[in-house]
Biopython code that builds the backbone (N, CA, C, O; Angstrom):
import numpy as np
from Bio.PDB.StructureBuilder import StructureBuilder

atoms = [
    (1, "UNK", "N", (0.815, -1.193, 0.000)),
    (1, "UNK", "CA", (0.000, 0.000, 0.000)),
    (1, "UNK", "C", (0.860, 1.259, 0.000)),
    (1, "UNK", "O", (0.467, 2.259, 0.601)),
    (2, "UNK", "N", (1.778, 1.246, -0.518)),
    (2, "UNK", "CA", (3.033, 1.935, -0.851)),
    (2, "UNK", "C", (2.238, 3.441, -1.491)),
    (2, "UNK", "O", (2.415, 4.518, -0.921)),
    (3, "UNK", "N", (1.479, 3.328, -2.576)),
    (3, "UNK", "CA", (1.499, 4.306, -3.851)),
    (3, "UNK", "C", (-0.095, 4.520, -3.177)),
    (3, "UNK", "O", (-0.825, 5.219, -3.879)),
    (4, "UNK", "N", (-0.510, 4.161, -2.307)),
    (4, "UNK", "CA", (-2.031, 4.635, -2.065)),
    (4, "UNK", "C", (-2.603, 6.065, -2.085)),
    (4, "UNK", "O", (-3.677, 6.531, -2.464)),
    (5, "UNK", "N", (-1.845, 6.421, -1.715)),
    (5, "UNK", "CA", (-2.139, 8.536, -1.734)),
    (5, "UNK", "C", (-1.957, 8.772, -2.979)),
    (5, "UNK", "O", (-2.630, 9.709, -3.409)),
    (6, "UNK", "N", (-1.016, 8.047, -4.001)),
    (6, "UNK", "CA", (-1.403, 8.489, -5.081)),
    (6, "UNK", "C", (-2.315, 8.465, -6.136)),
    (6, "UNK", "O", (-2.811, 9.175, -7.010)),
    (7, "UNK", "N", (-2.321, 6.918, -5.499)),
    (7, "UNK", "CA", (-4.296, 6.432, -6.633)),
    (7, "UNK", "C", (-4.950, 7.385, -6.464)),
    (7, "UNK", "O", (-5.315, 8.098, -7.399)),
    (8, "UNK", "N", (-5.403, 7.727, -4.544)),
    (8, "UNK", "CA", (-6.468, 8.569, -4.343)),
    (8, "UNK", "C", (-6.416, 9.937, -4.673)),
    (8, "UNK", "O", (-7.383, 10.692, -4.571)),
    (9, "UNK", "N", (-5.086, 10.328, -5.142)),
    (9, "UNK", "CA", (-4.973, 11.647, -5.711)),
    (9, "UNK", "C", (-5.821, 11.182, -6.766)),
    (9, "UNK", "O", (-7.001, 11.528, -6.807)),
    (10, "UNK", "N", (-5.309, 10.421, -7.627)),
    (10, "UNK", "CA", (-5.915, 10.260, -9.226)),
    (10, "UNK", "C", (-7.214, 10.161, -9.060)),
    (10, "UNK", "O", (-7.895, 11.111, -9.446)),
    (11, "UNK", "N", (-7.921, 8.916, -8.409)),
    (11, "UNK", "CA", (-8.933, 9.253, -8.153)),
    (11, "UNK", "C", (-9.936, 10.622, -8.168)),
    (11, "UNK", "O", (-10.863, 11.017, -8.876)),
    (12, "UNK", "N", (-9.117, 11.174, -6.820)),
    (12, "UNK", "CA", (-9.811, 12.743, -6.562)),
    (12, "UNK", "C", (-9.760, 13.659, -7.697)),
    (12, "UNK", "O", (-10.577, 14.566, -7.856)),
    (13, "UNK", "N", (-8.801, 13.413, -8.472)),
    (13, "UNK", "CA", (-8.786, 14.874, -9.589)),
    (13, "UNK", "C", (-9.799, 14.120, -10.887)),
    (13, "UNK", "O", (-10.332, 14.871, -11.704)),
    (14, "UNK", "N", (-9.995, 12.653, -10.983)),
    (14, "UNK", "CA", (-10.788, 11.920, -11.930)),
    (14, "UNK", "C", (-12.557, 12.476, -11.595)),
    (14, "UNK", "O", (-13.239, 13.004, -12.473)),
    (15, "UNK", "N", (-13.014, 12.243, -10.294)),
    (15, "UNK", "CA", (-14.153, 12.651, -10.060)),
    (15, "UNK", "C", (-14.357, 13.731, -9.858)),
    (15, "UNK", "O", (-15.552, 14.015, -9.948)),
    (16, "UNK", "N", (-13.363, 14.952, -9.476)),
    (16, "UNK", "CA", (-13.801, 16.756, -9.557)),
    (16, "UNK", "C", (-13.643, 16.868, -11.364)),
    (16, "UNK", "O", (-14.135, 17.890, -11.842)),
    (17, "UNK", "N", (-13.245, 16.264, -11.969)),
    (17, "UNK", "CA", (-13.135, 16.556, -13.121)),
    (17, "UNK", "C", (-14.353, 15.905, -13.899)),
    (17, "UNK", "O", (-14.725, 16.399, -14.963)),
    (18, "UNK", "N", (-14.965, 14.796, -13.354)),
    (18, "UNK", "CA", (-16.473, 14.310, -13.815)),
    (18, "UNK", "C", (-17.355, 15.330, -13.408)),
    (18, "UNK", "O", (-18.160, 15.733, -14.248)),
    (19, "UNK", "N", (-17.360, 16.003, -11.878)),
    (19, "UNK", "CA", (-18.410, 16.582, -11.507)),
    (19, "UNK", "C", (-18.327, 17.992, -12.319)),
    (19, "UNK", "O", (-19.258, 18.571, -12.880)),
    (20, "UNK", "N", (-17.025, 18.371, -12.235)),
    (20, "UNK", "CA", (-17.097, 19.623, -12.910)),
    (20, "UNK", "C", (-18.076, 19.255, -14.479)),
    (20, "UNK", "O", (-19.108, 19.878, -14.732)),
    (21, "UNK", "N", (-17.643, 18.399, -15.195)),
    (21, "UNK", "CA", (-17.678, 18.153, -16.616)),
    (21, "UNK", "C", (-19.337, 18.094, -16.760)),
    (21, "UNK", "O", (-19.907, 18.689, -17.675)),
    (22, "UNK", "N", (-20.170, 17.181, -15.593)),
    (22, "UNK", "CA", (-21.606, 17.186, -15.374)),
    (22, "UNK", "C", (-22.260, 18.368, -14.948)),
    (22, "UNK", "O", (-23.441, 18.546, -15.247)),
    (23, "UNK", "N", (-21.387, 19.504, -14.034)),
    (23, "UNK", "CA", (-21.968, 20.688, -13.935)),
    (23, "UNK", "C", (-22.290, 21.788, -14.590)),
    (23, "UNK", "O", (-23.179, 22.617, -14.396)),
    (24, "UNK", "N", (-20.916, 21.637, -15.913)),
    (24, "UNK", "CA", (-21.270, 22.755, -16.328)),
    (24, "UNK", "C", (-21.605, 22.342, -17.482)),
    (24, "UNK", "O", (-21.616, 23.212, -18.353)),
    (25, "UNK", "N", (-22.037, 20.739, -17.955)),
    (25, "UNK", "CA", (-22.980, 20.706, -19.164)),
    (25, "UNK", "C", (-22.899, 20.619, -20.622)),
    (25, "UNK", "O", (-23.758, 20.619, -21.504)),
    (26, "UNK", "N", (-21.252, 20.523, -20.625)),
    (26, "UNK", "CA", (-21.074, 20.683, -21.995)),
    (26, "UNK", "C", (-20.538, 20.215, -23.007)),
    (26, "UNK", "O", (-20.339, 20.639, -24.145)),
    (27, "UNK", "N", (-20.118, 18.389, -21.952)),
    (27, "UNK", "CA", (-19.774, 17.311, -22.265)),
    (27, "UNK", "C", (-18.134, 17.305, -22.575)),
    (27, "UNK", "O", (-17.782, 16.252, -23.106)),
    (28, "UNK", "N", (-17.435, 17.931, -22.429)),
    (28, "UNK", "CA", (-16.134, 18.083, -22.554)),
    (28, "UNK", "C", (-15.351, 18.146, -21.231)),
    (28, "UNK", "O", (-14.902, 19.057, -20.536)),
    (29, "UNK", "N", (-15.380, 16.501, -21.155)),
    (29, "UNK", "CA", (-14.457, 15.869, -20.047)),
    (29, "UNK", "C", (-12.827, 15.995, -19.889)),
    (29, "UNK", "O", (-12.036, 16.116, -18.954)),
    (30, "UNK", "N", (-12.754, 15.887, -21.524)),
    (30, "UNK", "CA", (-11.230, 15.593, -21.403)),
    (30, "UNK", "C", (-10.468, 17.134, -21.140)),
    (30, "UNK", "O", (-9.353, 17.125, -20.619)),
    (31, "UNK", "N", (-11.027, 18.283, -21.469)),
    (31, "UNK", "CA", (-10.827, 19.472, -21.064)),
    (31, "UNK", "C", (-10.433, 19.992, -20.173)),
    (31, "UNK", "O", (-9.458, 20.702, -19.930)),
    (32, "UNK", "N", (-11.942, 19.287, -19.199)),
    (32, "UNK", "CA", (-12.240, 19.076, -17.758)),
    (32, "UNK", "C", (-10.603, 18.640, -16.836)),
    (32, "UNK", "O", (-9.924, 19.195, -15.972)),
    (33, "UNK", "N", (-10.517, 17.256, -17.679)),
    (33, "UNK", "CA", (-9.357, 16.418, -16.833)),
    (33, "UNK", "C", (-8.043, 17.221, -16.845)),
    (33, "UNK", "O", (-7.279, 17.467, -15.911)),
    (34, "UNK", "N", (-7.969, 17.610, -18.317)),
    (34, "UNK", "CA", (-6.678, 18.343, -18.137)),
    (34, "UNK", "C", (-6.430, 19.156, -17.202)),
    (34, "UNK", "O", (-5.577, 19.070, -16.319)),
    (35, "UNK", "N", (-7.673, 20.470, -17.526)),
    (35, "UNK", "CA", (-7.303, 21.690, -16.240)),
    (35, "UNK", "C", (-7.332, 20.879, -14.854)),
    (35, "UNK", "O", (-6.273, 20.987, -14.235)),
    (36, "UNK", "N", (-8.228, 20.158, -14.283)),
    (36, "UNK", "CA", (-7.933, 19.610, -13.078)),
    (36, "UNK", "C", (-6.676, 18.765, -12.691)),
    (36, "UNK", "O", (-6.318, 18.693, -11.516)),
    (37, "UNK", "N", (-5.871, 17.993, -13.911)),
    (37, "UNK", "CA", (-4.448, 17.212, -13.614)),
    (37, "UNK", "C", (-3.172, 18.570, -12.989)),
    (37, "UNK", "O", (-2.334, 18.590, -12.087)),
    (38, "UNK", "N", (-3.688, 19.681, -14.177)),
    (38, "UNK", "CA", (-2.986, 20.798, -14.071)),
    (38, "UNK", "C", (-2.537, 21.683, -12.635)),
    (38, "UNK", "O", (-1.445, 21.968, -12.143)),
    (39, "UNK", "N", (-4.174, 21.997, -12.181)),
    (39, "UNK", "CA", (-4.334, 21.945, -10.827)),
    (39, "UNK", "C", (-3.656, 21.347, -10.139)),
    (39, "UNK", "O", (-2.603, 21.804, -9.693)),
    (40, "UNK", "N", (-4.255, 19.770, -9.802)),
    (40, "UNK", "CA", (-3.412, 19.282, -9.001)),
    (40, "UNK", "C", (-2.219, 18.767, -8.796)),
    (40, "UNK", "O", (-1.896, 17.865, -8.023)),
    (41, "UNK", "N", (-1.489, 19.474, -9.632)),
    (41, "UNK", "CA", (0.415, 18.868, -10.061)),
    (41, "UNK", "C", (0.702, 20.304, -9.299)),
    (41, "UNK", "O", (1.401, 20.233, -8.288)),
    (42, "UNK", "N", (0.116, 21.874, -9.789)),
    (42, "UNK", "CA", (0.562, 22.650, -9.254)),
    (42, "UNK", "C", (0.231, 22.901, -7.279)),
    (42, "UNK", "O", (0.895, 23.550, -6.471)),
    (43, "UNK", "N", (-1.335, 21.893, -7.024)),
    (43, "UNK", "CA", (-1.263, 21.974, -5.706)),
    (43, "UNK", "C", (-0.450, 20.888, -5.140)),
    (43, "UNK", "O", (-0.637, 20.815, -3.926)),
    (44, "UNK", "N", (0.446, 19.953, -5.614)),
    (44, "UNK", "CA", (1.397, 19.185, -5.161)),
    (44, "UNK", "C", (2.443, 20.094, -5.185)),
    (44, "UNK", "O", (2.975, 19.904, -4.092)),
    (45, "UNK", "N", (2.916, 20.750, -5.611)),
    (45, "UNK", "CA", (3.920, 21.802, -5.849)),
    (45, "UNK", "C", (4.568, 22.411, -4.675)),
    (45, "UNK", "O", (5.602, 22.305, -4.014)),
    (46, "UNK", "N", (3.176, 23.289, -4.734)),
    (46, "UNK", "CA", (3.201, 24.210, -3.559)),
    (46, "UNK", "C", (3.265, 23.580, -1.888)),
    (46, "UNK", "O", (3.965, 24.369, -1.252)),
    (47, "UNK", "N", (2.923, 22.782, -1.251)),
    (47, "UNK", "CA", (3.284, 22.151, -0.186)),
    (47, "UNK", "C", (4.835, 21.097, -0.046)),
    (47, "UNK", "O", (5.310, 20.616, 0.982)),
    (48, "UNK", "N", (5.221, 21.013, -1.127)),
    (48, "UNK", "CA", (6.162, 19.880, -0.923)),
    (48, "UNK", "C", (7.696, 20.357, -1.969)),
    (48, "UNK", "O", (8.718, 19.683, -2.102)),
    (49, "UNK", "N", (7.361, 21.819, -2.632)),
    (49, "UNK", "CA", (8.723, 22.321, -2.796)),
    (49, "UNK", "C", (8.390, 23.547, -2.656)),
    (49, "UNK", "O", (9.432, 24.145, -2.926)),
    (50, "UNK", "N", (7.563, 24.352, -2.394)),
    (50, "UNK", "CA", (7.782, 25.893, -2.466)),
    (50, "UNK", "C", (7.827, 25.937, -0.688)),
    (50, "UNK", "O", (8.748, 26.395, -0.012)),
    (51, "UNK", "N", (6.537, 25.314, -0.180)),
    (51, "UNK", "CA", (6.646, 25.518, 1.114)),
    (51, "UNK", "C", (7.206, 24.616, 2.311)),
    (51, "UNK", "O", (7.411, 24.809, 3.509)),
    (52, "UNK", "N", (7.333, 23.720, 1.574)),
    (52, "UNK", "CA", (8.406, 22.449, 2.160)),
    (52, "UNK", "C", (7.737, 21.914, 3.305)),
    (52, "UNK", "O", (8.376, 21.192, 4.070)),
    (53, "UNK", "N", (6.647, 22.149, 3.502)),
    (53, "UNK", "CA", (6.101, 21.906, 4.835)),
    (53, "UNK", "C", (5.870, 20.071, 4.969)),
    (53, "UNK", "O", (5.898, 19.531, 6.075)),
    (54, "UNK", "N", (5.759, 19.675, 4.326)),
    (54, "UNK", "CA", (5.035, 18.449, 4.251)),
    (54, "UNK", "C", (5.971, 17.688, 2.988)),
    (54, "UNK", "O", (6.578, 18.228, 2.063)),
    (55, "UNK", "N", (5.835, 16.221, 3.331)),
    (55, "UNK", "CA", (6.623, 15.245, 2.451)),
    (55, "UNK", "C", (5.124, 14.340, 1.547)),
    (55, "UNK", "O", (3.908, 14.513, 1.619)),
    (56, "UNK", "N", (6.014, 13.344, 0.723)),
    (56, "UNK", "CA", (5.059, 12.806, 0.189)),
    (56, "UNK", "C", (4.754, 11.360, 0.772)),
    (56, "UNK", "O", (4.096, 10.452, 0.263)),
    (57, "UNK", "N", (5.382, 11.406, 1.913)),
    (57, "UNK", "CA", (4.798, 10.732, 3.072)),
    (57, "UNK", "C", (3.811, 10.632, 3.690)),
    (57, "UNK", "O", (3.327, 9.515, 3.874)),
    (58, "UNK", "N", (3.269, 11.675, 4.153)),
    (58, "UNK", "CA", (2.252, 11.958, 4.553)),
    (58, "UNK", "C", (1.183, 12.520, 3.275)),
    (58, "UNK", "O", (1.385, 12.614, 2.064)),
    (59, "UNK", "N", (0.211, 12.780, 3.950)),
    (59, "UNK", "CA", (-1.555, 12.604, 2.984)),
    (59, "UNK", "C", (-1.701, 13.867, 3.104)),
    (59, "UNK", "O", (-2.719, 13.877, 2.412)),
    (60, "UNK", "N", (-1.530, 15.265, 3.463)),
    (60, "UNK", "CA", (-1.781, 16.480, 3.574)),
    (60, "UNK", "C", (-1.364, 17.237, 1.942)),
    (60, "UNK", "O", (-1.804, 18.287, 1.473)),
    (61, "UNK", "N", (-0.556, 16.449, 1.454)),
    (61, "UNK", "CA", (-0.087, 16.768, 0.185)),
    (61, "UNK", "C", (-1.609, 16.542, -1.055)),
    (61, "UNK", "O", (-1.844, 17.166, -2.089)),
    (62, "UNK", "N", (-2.190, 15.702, -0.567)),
    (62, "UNK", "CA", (-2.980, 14.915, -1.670)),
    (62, "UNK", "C", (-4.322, 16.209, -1.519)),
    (62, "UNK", "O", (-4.978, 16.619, -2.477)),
    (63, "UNK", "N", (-4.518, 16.768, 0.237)),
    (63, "UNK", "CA", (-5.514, 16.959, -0.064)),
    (63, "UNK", "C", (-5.265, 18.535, -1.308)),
    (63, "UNK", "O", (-5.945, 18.910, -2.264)),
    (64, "UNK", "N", (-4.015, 19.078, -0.699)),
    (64, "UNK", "CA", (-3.956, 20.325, -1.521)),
    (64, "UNK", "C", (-3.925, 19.890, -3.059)),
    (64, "UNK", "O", (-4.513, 20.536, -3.926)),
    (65, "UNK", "N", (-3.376, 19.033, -3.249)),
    (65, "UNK", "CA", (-3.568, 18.273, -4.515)),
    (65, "UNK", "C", (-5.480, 18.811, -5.290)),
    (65, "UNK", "O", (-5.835, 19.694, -6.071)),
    (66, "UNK", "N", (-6.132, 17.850, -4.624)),
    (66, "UNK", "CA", (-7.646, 18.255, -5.068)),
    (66, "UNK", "C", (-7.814, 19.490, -4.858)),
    (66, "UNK", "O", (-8.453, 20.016, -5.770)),
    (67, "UNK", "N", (-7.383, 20.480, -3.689)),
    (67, "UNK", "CA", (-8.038, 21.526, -3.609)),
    (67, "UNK", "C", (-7.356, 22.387, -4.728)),
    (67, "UNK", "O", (-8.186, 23.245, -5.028)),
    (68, "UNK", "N", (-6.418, 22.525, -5.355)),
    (68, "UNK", "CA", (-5.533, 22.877, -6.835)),
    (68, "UNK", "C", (-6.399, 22.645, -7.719)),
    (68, "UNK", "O", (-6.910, 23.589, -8.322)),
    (69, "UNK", "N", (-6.786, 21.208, -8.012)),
    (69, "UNK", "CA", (-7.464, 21.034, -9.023)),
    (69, "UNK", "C", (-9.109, 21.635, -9.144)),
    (69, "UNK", "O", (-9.632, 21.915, -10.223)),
    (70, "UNK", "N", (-9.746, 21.755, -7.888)),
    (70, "UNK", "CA", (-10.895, 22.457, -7.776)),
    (70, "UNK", "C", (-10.631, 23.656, -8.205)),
    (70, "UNK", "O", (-11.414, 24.171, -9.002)),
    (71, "UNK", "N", (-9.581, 24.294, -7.813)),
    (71, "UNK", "CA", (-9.326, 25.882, -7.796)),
    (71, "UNK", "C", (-9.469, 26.381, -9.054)),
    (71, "UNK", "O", (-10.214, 27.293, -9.412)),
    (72, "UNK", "N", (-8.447, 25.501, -9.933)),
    (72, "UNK", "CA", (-8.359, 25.426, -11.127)),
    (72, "UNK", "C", (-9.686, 25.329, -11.929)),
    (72, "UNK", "O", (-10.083, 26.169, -12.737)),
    (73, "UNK", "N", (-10.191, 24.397, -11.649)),
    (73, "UNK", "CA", (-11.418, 24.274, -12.373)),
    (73, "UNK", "C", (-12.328, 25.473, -12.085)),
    (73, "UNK", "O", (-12.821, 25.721, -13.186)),
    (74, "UNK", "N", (-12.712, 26.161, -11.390)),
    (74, "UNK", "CA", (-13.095, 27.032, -11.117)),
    (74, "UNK", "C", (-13.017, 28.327, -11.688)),
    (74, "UNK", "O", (-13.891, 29.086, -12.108)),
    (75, "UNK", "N", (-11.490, 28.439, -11.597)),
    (75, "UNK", "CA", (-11.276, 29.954, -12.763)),
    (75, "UNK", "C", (-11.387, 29.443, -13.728)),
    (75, "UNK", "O", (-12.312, 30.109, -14.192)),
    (76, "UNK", "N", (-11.078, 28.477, -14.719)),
    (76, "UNK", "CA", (-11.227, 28.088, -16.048)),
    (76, "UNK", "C", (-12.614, 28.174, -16.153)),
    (76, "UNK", "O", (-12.879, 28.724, -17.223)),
    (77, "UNK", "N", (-13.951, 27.786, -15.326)),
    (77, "UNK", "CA", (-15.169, 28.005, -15.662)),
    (77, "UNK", "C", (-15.732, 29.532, -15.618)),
    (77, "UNK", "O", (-16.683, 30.097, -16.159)),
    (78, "UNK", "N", (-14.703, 29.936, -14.724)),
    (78, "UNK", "CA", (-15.287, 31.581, -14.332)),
    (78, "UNK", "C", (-14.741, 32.669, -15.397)),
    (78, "UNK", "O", (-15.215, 33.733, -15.794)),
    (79, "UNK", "N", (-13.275, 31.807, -15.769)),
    (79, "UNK", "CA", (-12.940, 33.251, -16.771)),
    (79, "UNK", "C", (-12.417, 32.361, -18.255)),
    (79, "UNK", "O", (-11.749, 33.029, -19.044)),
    (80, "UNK", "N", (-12.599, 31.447, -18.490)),
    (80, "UNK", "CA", (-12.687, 30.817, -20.040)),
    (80, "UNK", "C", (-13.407, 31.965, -20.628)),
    (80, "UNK", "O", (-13.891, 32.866, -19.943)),
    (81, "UNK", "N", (-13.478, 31.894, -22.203)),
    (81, "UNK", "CA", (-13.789, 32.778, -23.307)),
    (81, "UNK", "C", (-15.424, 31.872, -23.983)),
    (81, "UNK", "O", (-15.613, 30.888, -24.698)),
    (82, "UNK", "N", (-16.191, 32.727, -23.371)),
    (82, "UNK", "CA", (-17.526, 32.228, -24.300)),
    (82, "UNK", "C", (-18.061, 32.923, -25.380)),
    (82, "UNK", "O", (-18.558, 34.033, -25.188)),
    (83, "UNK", "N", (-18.021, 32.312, -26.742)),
    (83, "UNK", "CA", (-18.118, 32.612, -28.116)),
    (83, "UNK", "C", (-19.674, 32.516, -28.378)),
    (83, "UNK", "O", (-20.125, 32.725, -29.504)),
]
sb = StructureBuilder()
sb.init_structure("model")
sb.init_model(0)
sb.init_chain("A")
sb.init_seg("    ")
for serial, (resi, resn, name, xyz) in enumerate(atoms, 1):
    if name == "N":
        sb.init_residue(resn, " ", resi, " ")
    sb.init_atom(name, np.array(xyz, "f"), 0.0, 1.0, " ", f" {name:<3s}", serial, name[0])
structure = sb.get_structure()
């Protein structure tokens, strides 16, 4: 059970990236997945080399992980370009 925080990362950024993709309706998942992978590589980032606080030992990494990828998804829905 070595790599477990990381499934559940994948996991977590797989289903904010379904819910996003079901919320806003417009069937473009893979979009979805990207900005949320994006997210959460940059909220792995930030706890475990900018702020060094935390290793990838511990699970505190994973959650900023999802909360990146939410974030992300969020401005991409709030300030994307609608034609």
């Amino acid at each position: 059970m070595q790599y477990a925080d990381i499934a559940l990362a994948v996991l977590g950024v797989l289903a904010i990236a379904w819910v996003a993709d079901q919320l806003s309706g417009r069937r473009g998942y893979g979009g979805a997945l990207l900005v949320a992978a994006v997210g959460a590589a940059c909220g792995w980032f930030l706890p475990i080399r900018v702020f060094a606080f935390t290793t990838m030992d511990e699970i505190i990494w994973v959650v900023w992980s999802l909360v990146g990828a939410a974030a992300s998804l969020l401005a991409y829905f709030l300030f994307r370009s609608k034609r």
